[in-house]
C-alpha positions in Angstrom: 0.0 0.0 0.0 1.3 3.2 -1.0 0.5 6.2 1.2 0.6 9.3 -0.3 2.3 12.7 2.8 1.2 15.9 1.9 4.4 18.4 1.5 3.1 21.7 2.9 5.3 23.3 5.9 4.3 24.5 9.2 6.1 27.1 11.1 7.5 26.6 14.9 8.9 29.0 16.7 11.8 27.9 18.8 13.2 29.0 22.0 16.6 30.1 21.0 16.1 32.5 18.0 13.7 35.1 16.9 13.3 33.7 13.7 10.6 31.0 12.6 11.9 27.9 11.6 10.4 26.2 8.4 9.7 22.3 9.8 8.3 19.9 7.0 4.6 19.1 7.2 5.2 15.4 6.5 6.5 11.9 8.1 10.3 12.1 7.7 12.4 9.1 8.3 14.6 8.8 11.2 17.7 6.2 9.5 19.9 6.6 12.3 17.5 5.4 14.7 17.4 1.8 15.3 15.4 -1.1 17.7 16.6 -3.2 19.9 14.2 -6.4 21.4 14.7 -7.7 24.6 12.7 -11.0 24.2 11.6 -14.0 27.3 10.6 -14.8 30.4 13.6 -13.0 32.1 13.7 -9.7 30.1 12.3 -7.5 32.9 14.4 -8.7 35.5 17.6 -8.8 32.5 16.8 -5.1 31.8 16.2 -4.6 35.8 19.7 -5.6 36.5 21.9 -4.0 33.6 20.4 -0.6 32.6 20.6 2.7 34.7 16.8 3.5 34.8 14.0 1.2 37.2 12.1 -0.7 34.6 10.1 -2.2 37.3 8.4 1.1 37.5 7.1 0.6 34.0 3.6 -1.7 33.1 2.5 -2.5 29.4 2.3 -0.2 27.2 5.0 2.4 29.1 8.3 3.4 28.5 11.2 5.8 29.9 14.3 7.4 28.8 17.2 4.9 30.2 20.6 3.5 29.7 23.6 1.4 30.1 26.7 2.2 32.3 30.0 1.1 32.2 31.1 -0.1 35.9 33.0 3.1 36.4 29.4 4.9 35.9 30.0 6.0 32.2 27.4 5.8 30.1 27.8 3.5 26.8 24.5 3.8 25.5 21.3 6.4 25.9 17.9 5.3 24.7 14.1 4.8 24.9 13.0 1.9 26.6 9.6 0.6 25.9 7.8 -2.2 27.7 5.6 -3.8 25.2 3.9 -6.9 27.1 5.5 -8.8 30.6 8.0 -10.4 28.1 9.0 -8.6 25.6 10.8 -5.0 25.8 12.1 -2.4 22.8 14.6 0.0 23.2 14.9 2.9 20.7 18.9 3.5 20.2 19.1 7.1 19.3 22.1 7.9 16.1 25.6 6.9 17.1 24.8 3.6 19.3 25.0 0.8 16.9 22.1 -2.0 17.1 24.6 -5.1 16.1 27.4 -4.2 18.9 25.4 -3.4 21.5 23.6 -6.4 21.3 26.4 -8.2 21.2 28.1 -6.2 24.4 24.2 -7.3 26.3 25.0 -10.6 25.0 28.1 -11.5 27.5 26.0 -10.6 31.0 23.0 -12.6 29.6 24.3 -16.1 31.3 21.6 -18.4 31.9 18.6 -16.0 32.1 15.7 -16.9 29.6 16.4 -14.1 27.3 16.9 -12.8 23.9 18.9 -10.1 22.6 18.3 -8.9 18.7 18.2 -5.6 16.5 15.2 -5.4 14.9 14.8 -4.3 10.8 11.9 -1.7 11.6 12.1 2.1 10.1 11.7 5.0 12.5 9.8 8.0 11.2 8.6 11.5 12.7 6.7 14.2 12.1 6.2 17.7 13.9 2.5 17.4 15.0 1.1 15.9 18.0 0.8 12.6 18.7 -2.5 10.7 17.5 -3.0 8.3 20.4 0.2 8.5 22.5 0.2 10.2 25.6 3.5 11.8 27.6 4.8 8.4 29.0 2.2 6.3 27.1 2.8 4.8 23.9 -0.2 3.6 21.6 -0.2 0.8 18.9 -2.0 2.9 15.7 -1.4 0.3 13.0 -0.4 -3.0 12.3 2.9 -3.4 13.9 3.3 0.6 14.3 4.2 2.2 18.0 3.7 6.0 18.6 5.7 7.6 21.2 5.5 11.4 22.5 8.3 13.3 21.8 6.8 16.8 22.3 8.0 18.7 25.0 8.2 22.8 25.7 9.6 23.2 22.4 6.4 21.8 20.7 4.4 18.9 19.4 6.1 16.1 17.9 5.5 12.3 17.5 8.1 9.7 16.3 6.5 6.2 14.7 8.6 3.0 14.9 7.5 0.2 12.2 6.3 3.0 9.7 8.3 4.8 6.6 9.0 8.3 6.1 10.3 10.5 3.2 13.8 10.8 3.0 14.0 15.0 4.4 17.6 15.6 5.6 16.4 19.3 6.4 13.7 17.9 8.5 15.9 15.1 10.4 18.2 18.1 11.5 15.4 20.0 12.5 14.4 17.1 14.6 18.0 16.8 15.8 18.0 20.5 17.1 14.7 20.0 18.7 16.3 16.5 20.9 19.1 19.4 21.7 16.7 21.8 22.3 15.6 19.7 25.1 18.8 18.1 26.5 18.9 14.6 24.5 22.2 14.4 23.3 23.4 12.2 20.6 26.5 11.0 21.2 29.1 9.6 18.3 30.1 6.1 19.1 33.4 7.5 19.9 31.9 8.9 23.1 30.6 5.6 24.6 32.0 5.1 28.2 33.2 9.1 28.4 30.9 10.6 30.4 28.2 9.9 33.3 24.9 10.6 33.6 25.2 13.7 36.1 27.3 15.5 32.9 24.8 14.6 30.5 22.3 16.4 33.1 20.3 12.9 32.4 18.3 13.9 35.9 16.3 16.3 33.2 14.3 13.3 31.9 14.7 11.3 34.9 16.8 8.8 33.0 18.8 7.1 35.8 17.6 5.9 39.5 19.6 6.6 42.5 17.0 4.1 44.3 16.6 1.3 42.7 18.8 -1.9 43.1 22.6 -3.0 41.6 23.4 -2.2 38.1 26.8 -1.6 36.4 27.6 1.7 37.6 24.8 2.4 40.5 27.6 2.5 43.2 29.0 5.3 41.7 26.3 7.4 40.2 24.5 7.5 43.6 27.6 8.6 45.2 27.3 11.4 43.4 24.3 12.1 43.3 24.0 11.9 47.5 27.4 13.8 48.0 26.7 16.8 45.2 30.5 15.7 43.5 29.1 16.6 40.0 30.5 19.7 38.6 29.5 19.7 35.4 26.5 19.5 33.5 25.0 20.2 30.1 24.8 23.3 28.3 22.9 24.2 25.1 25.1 26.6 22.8 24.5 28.2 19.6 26.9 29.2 17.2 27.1 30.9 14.3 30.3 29.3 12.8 30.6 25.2 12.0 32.4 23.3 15.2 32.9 20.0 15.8 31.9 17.4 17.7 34.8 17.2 20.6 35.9 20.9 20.0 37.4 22.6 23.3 35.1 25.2 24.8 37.2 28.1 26.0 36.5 30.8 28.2 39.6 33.8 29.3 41.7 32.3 26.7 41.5 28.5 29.2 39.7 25.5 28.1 36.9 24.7 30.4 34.4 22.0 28.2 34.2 20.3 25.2 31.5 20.0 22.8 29.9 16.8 22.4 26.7 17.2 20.1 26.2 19.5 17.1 23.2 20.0 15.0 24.1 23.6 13.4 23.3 25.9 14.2 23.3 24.4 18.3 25.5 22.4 20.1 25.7 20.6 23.3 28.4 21.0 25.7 29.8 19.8 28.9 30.6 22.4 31.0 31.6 23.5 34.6 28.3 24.5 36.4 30.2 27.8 37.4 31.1 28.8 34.0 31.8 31.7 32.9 28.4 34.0 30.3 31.5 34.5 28.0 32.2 31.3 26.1 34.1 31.0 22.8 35.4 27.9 20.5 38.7 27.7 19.8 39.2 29.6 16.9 37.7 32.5 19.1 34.2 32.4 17.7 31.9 33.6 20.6 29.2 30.8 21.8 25.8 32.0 22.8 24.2 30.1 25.8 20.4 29.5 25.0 18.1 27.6 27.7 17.4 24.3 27.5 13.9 23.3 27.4 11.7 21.0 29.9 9.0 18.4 28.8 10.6 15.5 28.2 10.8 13.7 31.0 9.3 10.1 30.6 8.1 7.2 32.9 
């Protein structure tokens, strides 16, 4: 069946600029985005023990921003984990984390538990409108093998669609980048697995990790943290209006103080002492702006 998207644009104003941003009226795909299935009898408790987030918070039909940490409480992957019935779990890899390798990483802590690990071949599309079914922290089944999630936040309505196709719209898909910005969900390159924790990402802004819940790689550490106030650095929206890189320095009085570690131009993420100074530049002296980020995100 082909379904025919109609190509007119809408208009959203976003929080950083004056100017009104021209977001494509269609369903756009999302190729960097990718599934991963968690699949048996000993998913939730699998899930439970390895990623940074409490999945036993979540029933059918739910899902939460979460993670896995390296035992040193560095984060390897961020993503969307949905619980789809008692068995069977999803999570939504965001562009950078590969499908095949992390699977393959899960695969060694799997031992004798009644669980299967495998990426799943199903497009990711989005569109700038709200949601049809899907609620904040609810997801909805609105076709035959399609989930809807709700990705709208302060910045505006959006919904992303996993099992459906999308025009190919690489002006749209950056759009959609600066909007995950926009809202403190970074995507890190895979270079950046196992760099920084969850208290830099400012990951407490979608209530991503769990300070409460039992073990996981990591949990020692990341509640030390948390409970003692050791983190000094956090995330910072920037905007720019030169090209940078991902891993550029972040200077300030001439001293290097972050590092970039997400770009979607004309915005970038940085990690950055919480005591920084207003005056920020990269380092080729072009002056950095500080924009706010922007709440709504949180899930689960």
């Amino acid at each position: 069946m082909i379904v025919a998207f109609m190509t007119t644009q809408v208009y959203v104003h976003l929080p950083m600029s004056n100017n009104l941003q021209p977001i494509a009226g269609h369903d756009f795909a999302l190729p960097a985005h990718t599934v991963l299935c968690l699949h048996g009898a000993d998913a939730m408790a699998f899930a439970q023990a390895q990623f940074m987030n409490d999945v036993g918070r979540l029933t059918d039909g739910q899902w939460q921003w979460n993670g896995w940490l390296t035992p040193k409480g560095r984060l390897i992957a961020l993503f969307a984990l949905l619980r789809l019935d008692p068995e069977t779990l999803w999570l939504l890899l965001l562009p950078g984390t590969d499908a095949a390798t992390l699977a393959q990483a899960l695969q060694r802590y799997v031992l004798r538990r009644k669980v299967t690990i495998a990426p799943q071949s199903l497009p990711v599309s989005a569109r700038f409108s709200a949601p049809q079914d899907a609620r904040d922290a609810t997801l909805a089944q609105i076709g035959d093998g399609v989930i809807e999630l709700d990705m709208s936040g302060d910045g505006g309505p959006r919904r992303l669609l996993i099992g459906a196709t999308g025009l190919c719209d690489a002006q749209a898909e950056a759009a959609w980048a600066r909007a995950d910005m926009t809202h403190g969900l970074p995507w890190l390159s895979e270079a950046q697995a196992g760099q920084w924790t969850p208290q830099q990402l400012s990951l407490q802004r979608l209530n991503a990790f769990s300070v409460k819940k039992g073990c996981y790689p990591g949990q020692e550490i990341v509640a030390r943290t948390h409970f003692l106030g050791q983190s000094k650095r956090g995330l910072v929206l920037l905007e720019t209006d030169s090209p940078i890189a991902v891993g550029a320095p972040v200077q300030a009085a001439g001293e290097t103080i972050g590092q970039i570690i997400a770009t979607a131009a004309p915005l970038a993420l940085a990690v950055l002492p919480h005591d920084a100074p207003l005056a920020l530049h990269s380092a080729d002296g072009h002056p950095l702006q500080r924009r706010a980020l922007a709440a709504g995100l949180v899930r689960g």
